[in-house]
MIKE-263953 format. One record per residue (C-alpha): residue number from 1; residue in one letter; x, y, z. Coordinates in nm, 3 decimals, padded with zeros to 5 digits. Layout:
<pos:NUM	code:a	px:X	py:Y	pz:Z>
...
% end
This chain:
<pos:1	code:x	px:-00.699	py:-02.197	pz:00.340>
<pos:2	code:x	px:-00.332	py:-02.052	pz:00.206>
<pos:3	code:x	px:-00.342	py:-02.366	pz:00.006>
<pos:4	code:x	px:-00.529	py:-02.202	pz:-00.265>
<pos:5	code:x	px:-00.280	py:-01.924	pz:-00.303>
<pos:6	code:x	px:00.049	py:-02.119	pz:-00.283>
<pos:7	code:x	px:00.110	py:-02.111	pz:-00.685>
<pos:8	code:x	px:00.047	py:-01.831	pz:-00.896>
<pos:9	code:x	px:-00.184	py:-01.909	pz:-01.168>
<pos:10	code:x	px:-00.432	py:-01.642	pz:-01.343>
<pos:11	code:x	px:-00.755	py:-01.841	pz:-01.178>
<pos:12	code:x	px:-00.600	py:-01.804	pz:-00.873>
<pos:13	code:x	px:-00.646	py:-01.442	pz:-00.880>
<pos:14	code:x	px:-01.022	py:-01.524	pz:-00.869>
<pos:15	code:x	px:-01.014	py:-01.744	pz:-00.489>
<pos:16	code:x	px:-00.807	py:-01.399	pz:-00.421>
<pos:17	code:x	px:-01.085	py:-01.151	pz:-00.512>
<pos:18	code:x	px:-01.339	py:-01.410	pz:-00.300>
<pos:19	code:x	px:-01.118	py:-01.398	pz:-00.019>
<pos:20	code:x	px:-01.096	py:-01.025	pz:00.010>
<pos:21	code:x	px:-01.491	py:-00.986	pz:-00.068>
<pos:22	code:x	px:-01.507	py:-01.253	pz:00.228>
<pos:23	code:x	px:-01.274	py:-01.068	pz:00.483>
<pos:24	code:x	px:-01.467	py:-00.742	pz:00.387>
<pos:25	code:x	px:-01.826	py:-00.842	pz:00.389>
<pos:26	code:x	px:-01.887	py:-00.589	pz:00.708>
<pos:27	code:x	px:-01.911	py:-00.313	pz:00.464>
<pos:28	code:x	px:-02.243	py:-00.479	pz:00.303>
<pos:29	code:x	px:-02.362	py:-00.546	pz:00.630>
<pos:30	code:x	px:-02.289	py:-00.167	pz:00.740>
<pos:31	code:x	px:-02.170	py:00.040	pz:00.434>
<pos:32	code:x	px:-01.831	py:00.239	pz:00.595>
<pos:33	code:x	px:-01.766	py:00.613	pz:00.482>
<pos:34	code:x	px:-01.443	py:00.766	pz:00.478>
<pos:35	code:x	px:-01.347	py:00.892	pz:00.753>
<pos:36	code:x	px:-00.991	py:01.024	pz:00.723>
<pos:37	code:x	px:-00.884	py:01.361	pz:00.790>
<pos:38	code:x	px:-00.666	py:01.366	pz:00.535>
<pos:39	code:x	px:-00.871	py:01.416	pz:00.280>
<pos:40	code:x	px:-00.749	py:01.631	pz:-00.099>
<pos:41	code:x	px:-00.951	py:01.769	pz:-00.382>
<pos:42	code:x	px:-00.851	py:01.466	pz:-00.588>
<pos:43	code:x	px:-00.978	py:01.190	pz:-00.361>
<pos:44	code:x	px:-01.277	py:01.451	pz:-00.276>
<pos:45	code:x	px:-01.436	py:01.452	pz:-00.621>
<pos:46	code:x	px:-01.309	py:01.085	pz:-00.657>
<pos:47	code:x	px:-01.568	py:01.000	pz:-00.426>
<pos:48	code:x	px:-01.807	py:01.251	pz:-00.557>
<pos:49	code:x	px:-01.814	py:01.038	pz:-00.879>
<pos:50	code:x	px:-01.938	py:00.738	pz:-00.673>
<pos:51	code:x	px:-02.201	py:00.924	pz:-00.443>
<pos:52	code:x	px:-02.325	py:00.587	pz:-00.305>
<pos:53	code:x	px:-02.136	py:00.484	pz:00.041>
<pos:54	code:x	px:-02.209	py:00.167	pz:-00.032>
<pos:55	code:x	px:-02.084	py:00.163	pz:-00.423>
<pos:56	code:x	px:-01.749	py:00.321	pz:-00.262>
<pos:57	code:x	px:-01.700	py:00.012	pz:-00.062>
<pos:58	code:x	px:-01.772	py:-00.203	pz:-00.388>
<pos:59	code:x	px:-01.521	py:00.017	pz:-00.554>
<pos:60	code:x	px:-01.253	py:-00.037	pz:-00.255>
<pos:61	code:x	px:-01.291	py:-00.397	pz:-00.329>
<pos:62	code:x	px:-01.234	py:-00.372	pz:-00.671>
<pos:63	code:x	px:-00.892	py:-00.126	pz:-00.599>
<pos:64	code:x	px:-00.731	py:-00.371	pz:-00.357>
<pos:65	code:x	px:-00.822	py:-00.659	pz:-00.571>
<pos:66	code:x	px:-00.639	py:-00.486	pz:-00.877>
<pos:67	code:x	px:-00.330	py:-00.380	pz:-00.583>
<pos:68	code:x	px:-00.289	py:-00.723	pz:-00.518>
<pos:69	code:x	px:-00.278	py:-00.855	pz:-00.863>
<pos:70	code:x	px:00.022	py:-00.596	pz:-00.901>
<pos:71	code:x	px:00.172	py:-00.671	pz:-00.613>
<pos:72	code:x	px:00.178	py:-01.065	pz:-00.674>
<pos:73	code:x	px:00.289	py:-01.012	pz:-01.034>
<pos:74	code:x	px:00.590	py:-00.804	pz:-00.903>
<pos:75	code:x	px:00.693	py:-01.073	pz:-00.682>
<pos:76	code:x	px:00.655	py:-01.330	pz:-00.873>
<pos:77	code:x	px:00.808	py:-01.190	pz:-01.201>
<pos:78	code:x	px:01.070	py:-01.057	pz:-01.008>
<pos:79	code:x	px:01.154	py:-01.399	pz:-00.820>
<pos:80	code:x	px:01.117	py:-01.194	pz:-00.511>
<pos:81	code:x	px:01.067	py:-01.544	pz:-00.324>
<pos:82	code:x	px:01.148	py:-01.860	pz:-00.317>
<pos:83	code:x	px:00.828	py:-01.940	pz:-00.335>
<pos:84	code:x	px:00.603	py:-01.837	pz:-00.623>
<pos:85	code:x	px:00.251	py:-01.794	pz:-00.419>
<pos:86	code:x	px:-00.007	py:-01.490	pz:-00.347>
<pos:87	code:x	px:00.102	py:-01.450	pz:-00.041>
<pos:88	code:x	px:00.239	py:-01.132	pz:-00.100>
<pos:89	code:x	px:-00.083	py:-00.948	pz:-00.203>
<pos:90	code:x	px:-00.298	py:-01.162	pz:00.017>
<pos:91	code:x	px:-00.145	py:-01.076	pz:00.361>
<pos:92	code:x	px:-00.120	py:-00.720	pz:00.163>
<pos:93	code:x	px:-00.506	py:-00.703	pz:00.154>
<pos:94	code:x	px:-00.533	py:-00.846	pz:00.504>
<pos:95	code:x	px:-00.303	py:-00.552	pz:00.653>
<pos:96	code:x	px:-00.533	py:-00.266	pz:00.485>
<pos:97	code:x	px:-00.875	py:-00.414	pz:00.628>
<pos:98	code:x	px:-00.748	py:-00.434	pz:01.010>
<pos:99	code:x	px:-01.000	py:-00.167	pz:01.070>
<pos:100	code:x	px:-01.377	py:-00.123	pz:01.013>
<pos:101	code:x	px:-01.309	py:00.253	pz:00.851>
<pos:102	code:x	px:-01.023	py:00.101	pz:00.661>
<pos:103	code:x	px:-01.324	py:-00.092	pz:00.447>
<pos:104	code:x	px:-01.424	py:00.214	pz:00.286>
<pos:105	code:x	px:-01.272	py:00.398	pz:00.019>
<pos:106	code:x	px:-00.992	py:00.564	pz:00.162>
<pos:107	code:x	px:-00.732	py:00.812	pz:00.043>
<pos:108	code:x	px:-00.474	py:00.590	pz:00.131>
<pos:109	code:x	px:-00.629	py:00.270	pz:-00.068>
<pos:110	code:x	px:-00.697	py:00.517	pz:-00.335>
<pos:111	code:x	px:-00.315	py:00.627	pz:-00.372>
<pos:112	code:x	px:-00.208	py:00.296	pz:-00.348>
<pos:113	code:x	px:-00.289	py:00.198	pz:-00.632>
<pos:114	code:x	px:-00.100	py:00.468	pz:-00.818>
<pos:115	code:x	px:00.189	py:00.421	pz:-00.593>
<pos:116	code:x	px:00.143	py:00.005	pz:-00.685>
<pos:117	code:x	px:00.197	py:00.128	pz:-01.067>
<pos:118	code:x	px:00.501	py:00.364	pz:-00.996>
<pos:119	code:x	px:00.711	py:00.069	pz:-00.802>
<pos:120	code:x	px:00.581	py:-00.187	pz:-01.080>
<pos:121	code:x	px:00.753	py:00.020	pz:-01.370>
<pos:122	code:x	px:01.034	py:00.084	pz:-01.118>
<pos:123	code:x	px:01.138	py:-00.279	pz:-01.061>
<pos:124	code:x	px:01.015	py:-00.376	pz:-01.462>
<pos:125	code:x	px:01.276	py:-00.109	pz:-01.561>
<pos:126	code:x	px:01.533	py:-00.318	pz:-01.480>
<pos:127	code:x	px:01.457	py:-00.577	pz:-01.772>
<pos:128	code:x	px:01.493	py:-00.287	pz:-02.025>
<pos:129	code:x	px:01.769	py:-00.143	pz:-02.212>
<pos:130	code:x	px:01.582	py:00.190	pz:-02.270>
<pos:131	code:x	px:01.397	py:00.349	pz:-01.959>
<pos:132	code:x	px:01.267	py:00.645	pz:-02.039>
<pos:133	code:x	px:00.890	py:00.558	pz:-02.027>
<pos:134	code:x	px:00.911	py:00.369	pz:-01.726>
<pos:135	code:x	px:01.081	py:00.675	pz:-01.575>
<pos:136	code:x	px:00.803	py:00.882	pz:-01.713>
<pos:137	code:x	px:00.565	py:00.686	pz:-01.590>
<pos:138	code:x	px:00.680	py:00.614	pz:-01.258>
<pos:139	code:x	px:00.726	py:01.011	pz:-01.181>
<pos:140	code:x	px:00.374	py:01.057	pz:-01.299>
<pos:141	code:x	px:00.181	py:00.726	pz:-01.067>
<pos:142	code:x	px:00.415	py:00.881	pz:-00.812>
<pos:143	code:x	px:00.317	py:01.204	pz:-00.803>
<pos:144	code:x	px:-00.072	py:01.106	pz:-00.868>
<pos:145	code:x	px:-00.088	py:00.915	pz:-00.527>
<pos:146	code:x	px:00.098	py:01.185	pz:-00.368>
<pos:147	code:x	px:-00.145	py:01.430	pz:-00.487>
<pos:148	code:x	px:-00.437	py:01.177	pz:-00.387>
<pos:149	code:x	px:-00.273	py:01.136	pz:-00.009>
<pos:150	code:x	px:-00.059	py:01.438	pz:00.067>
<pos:151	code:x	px:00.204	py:01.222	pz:00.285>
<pos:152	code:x	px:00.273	py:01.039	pz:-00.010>
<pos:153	code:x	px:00.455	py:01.360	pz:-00.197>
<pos:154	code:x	px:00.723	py:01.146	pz:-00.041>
<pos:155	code:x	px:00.765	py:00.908	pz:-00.295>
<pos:156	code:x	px:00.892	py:01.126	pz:-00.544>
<pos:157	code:x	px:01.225	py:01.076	pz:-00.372>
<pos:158	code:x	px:01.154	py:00.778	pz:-00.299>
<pos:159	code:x	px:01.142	py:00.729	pz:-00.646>
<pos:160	code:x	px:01.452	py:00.883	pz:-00.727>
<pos:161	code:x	px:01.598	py:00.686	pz:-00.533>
<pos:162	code:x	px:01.463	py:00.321	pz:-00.637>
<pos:163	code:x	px:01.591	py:00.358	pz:-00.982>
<pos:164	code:x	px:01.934	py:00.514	pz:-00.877>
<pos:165	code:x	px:01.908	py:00.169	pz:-00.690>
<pos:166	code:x	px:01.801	py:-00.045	pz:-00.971>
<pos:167	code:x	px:02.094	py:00.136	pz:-01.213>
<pos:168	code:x	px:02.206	py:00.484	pz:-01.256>
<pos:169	code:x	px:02.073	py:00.720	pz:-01.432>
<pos:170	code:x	px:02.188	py:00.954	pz:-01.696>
<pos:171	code:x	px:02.097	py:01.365	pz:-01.702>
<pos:172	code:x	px:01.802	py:01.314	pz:-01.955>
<pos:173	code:x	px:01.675	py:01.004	pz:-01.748>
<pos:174	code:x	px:01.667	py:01.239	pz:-01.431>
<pos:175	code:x	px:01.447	py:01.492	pz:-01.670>
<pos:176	code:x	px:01.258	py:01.245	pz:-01.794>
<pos:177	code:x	px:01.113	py:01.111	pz:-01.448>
<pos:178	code:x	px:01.040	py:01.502	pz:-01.334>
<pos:179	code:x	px:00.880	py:01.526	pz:-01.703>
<pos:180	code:x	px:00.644	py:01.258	pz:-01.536>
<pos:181	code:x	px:00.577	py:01.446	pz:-01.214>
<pos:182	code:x	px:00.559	py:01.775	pz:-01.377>
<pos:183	code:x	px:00.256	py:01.622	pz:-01.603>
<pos:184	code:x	px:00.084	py:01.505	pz:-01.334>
<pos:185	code:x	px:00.096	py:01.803	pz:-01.178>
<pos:186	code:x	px:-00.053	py:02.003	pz:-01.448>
<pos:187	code:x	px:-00.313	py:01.778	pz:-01.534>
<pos:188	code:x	px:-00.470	py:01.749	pz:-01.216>
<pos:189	code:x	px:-00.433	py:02.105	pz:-01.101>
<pos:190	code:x	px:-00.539	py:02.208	pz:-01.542>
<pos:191	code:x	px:-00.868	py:02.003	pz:-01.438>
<pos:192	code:x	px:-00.904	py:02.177	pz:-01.092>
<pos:193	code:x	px:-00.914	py:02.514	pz:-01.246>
<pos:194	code:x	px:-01.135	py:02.382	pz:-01.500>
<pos:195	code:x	px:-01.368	py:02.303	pz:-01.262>
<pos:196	code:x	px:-01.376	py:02.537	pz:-00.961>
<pos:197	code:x	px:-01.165	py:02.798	pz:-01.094>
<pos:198	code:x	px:-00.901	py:02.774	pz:-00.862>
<pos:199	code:x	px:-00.523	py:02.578	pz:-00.782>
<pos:200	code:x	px:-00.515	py:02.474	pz:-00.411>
<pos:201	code:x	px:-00.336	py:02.144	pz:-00.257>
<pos:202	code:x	px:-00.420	py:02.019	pz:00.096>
<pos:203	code:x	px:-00.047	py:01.976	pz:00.177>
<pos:204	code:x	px:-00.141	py:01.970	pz:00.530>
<pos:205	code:x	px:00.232	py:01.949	pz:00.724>
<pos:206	code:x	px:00.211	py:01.936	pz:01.133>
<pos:207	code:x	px:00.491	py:01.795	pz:01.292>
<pos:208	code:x	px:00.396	py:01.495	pz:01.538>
<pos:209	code:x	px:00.282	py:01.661	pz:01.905>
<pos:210	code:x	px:00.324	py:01.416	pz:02.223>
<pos:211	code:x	px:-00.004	py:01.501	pz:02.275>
<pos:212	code:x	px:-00.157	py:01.241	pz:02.106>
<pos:213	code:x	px:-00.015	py:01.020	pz:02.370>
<pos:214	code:x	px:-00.349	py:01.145	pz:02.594>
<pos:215	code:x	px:-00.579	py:00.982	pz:02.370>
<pos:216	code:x	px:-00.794	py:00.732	pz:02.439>
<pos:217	code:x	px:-00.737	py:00.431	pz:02.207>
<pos:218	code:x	px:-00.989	py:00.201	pz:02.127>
<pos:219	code:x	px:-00.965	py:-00.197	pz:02.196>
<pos:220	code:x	px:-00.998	py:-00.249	pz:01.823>
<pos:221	code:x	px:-00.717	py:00.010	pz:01.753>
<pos:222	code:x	px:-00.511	py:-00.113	pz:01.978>
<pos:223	code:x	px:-00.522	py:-00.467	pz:01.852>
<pos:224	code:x	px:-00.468	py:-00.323	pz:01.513>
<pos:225	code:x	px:-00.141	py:-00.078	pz:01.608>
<pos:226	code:x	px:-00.017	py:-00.419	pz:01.827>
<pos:227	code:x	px:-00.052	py:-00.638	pz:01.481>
<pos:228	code:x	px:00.166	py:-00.429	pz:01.315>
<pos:229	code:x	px:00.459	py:-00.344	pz:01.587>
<pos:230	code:x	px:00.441	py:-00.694	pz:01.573>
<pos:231	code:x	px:00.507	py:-00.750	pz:01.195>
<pos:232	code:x	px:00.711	py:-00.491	pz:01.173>
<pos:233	code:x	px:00.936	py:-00.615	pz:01.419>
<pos:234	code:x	px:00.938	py:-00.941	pz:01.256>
<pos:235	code:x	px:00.979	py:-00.811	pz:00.919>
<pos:236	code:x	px:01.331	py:-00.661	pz:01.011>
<pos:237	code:x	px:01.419	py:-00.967	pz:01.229>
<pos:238	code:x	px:01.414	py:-01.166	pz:00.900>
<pos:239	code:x	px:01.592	py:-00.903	pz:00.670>
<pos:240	code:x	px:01.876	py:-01.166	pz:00.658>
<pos:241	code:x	px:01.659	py:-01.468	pz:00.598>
<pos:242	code:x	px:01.480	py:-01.264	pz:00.336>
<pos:243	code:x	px:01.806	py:-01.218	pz:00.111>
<pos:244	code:x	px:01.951	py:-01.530	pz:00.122>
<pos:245	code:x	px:02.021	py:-01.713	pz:-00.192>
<pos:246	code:x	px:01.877	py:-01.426	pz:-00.367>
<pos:247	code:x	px:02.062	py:-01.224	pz:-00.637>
<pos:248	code:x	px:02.194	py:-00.905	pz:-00.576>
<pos:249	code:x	px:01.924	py:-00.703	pz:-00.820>
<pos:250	code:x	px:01.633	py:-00.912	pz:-00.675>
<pos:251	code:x	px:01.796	py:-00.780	pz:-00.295>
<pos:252	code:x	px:01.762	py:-00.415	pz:-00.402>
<pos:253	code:x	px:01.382	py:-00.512	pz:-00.530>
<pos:254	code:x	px:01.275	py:-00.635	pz:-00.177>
<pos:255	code:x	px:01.542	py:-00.370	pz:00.017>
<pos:256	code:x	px:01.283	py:-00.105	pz:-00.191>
<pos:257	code:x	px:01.016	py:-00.191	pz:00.006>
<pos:258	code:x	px:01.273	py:-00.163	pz:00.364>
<pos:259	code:x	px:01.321	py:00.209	pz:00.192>
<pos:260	code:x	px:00.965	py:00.279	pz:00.197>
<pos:261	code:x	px:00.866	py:00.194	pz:00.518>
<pos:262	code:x	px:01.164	py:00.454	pz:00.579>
<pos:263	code:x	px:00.960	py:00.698	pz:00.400>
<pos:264	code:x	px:00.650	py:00.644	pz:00.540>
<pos:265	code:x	px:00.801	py:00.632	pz:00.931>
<pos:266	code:x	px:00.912	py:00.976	pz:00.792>
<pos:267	code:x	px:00.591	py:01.078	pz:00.645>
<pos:268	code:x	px:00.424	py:00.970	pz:00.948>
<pos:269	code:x	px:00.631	py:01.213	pz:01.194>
<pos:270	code:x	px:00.579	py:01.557	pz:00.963>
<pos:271	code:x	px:00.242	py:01.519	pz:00.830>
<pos:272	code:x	px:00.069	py:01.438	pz:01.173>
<pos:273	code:x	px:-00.318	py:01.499	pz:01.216>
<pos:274	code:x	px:-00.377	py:01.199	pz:01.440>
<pos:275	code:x	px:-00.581	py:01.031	pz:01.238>
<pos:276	code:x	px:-00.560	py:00.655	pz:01.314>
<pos:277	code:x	px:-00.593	py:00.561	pz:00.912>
<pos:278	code:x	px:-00.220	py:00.679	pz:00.864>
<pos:279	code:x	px:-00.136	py:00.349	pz:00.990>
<pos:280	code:x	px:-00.264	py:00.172	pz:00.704>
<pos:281	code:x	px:00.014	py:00.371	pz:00.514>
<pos:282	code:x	px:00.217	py:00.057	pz:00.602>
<pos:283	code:x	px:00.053	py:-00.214	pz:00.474>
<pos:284	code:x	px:00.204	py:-00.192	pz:00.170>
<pos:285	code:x	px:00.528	py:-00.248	pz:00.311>
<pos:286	code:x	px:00.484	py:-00.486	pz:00.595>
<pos:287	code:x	px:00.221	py:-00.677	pz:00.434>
<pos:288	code:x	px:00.440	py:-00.750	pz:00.102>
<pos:289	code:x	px:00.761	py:-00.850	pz:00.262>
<pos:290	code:x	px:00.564	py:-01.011	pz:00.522>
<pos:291	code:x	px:00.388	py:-01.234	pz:00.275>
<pos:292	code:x	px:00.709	py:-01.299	pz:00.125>
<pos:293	code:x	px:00.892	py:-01.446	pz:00.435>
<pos:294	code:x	px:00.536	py:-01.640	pz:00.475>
<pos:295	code:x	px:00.542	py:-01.822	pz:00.113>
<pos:296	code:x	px:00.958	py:-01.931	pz:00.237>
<pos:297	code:x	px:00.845	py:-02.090	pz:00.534>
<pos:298	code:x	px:00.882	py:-02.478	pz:00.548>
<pos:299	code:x	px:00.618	py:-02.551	pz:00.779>
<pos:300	code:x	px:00.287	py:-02.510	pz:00.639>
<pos:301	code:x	px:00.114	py:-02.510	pz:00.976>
<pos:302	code:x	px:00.321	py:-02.240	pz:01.127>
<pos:303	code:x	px:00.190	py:-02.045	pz:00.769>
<pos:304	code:x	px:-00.218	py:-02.109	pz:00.826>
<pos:305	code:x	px:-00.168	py:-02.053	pz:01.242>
<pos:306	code:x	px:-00.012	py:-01.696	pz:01.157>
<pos:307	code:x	px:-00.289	py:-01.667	pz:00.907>
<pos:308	code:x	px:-00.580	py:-01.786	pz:01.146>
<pos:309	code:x	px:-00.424	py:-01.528	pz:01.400>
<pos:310	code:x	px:-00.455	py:-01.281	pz:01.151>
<pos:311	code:x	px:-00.797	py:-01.349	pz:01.075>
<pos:312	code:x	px:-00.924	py:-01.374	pz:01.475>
<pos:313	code:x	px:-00.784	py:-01.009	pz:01.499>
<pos:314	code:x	px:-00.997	py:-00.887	pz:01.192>
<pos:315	code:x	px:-01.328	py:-01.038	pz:01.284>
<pos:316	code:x	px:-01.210	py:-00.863	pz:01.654>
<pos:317	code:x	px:-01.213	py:-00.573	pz:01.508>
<pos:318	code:x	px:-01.502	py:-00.548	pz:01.253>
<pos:319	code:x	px:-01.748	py:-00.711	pz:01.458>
<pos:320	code:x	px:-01.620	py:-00.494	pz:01.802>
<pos:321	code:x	px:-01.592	py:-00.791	pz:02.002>
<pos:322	code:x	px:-01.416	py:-00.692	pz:02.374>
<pos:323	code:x	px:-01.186	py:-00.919	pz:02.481>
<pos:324	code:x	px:-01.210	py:-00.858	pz:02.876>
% end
């Protein structure tokens, strides 16, 4: 099956929408609300606007396709692999369904695609003599998906940081990217006013408690939580393998995405409301750089075995099949 996404043509991007509407189909068979806990007045009236459950999860689809076209044209223009394939946005999209709640609408697929944007005109900033848009822009996409998912305010460091990375930055480029948060900022909180009459943010910080530890976890969670110890563990395993023969600008491209599963592991800790969907805050991440290592490997079998695994643990999960 990865045989259709080893080259990165346009068409392509059409087997790729397929493929997600195929590894997603539960939510036609049983439409899945949002669940999270985490939810803001942004992502609240976002879903107001689609009142449907059902039209939510067509909507969902429609997102992660659009993530994954960004996320493939980011490796790919950026030589991020040796291998010019989909695999980066593909294993992406397979990450973020490893749940049957994860199929709906969520604030976390919603701010992902405004976090998607920010990184894009991160890494495309590097091509251009004159930054300041991309700066702009980047604060603003930023700041939008932090506003979406409040764990996410993170990334406005974060992206600090990934252009300080990419090259440094004069005075006015450092005003320039808060110019982009601050606008963000006072357009969504100018419309909030607007339209309730009021300024609140659902910043919602709890530090981690061990308590969560007495929690009964569900099979399908736990194959879900053991999927991605497991990819995470190989994802840093093969942090050498990943920047070989790779130039030193593409290395701080793919190290970006090392920084933000910093950010989330961070993120994770002090905005705590033990709400299983926080793990999909990773996919992003792990299922990128994952993808990438995937698309390098010389055995093709070894590629559609990992892939078939992957798949088994999905169709675990949605269908709630016990494994005894």
């Amino acid at each position: 099956m990865l045989g259709l996404f080893r080259n990165h043509y346009a068409f392509n991007h059409i087997f790729l929408l397929m493929y997600i509407i195929l590894i997603r189909h539960h939510c036609f068979i049983e439409a899945q609300p949002n669940v999270s806990v985490s939810v803001s007045w942004l992502h609240q009236n976002i879903l107001n606007f689609f009142p449907s459950i059902l039209l939510q999860n067509i909507i969902a689809i429609i997102v992660l396709w659009i993530q994954s076209i960004f996320i493939n044209t980011i490796a790919s223009t950026h030589k991020l692999g040796r291998e010019t394939t989909l695999f980066a946005g593909l294993f992406y999209v397979l990450l973020i369904s490893l749940s049957k709640e994860s199929l709906a609408l969520s604030p976390v697929l919603s701010a992902n695609l405004f976090l998607i944007i920010g990184i894009f005109n991160i890494v495309e900033s590097t091509k251009q003599v004159d930054i300041r848009h991309y700066l702009f822009n980047s604060g603003f996409f930023l700041t939008i998906a932090g506003l979406i998912y409040p764990p996410y305010l993170f990334t406005i460091l974060f992206g600090f940081i990934g252009f300080y990375a990419m090259k440094p930055l004069k005075s006015f480029g450092n005003i320039q990217y808060l110019a982009g948060v601050s606008a963000s900022y006072i357009l969504v909180f100018g419309i909030q006013y607007l339209v309730s009459g009021t300024i609140q943010h659902n910043f919602a910080f709890q530090f981690i408690q061990l308590s969560f530890l007495k929690n009964i976890i569900p099979q399908q969670l736990v194959i879900s939580i053991s999927a991605y110890i497991v990819i995470l563990i190989f994802v840093f395993l093969q942090y050498t393998d990943l920047m070989s023969k790779k130039s030193i600008l593409t290395r701080k491209k793919i190290e970006l995405f090392y920084v933000l599963m910093l950010f989330y592991g961070i993120a994770a800790l002090l905005f705590y409301n033990n709400d299983s969907m926080d793990m999909f805050m990773m996919a992003l991440p792990l299922g990128t750089l994952f993808g990438l290592r995937i698309s390098e490997f010389k055995s093709v079998t070894t590629s559609e075995i990992i892939h078939l695994l992957l798949l088994a643990c999905l169709i675990f999960i949605q269908y709630n099949i016990l494994i005894l």
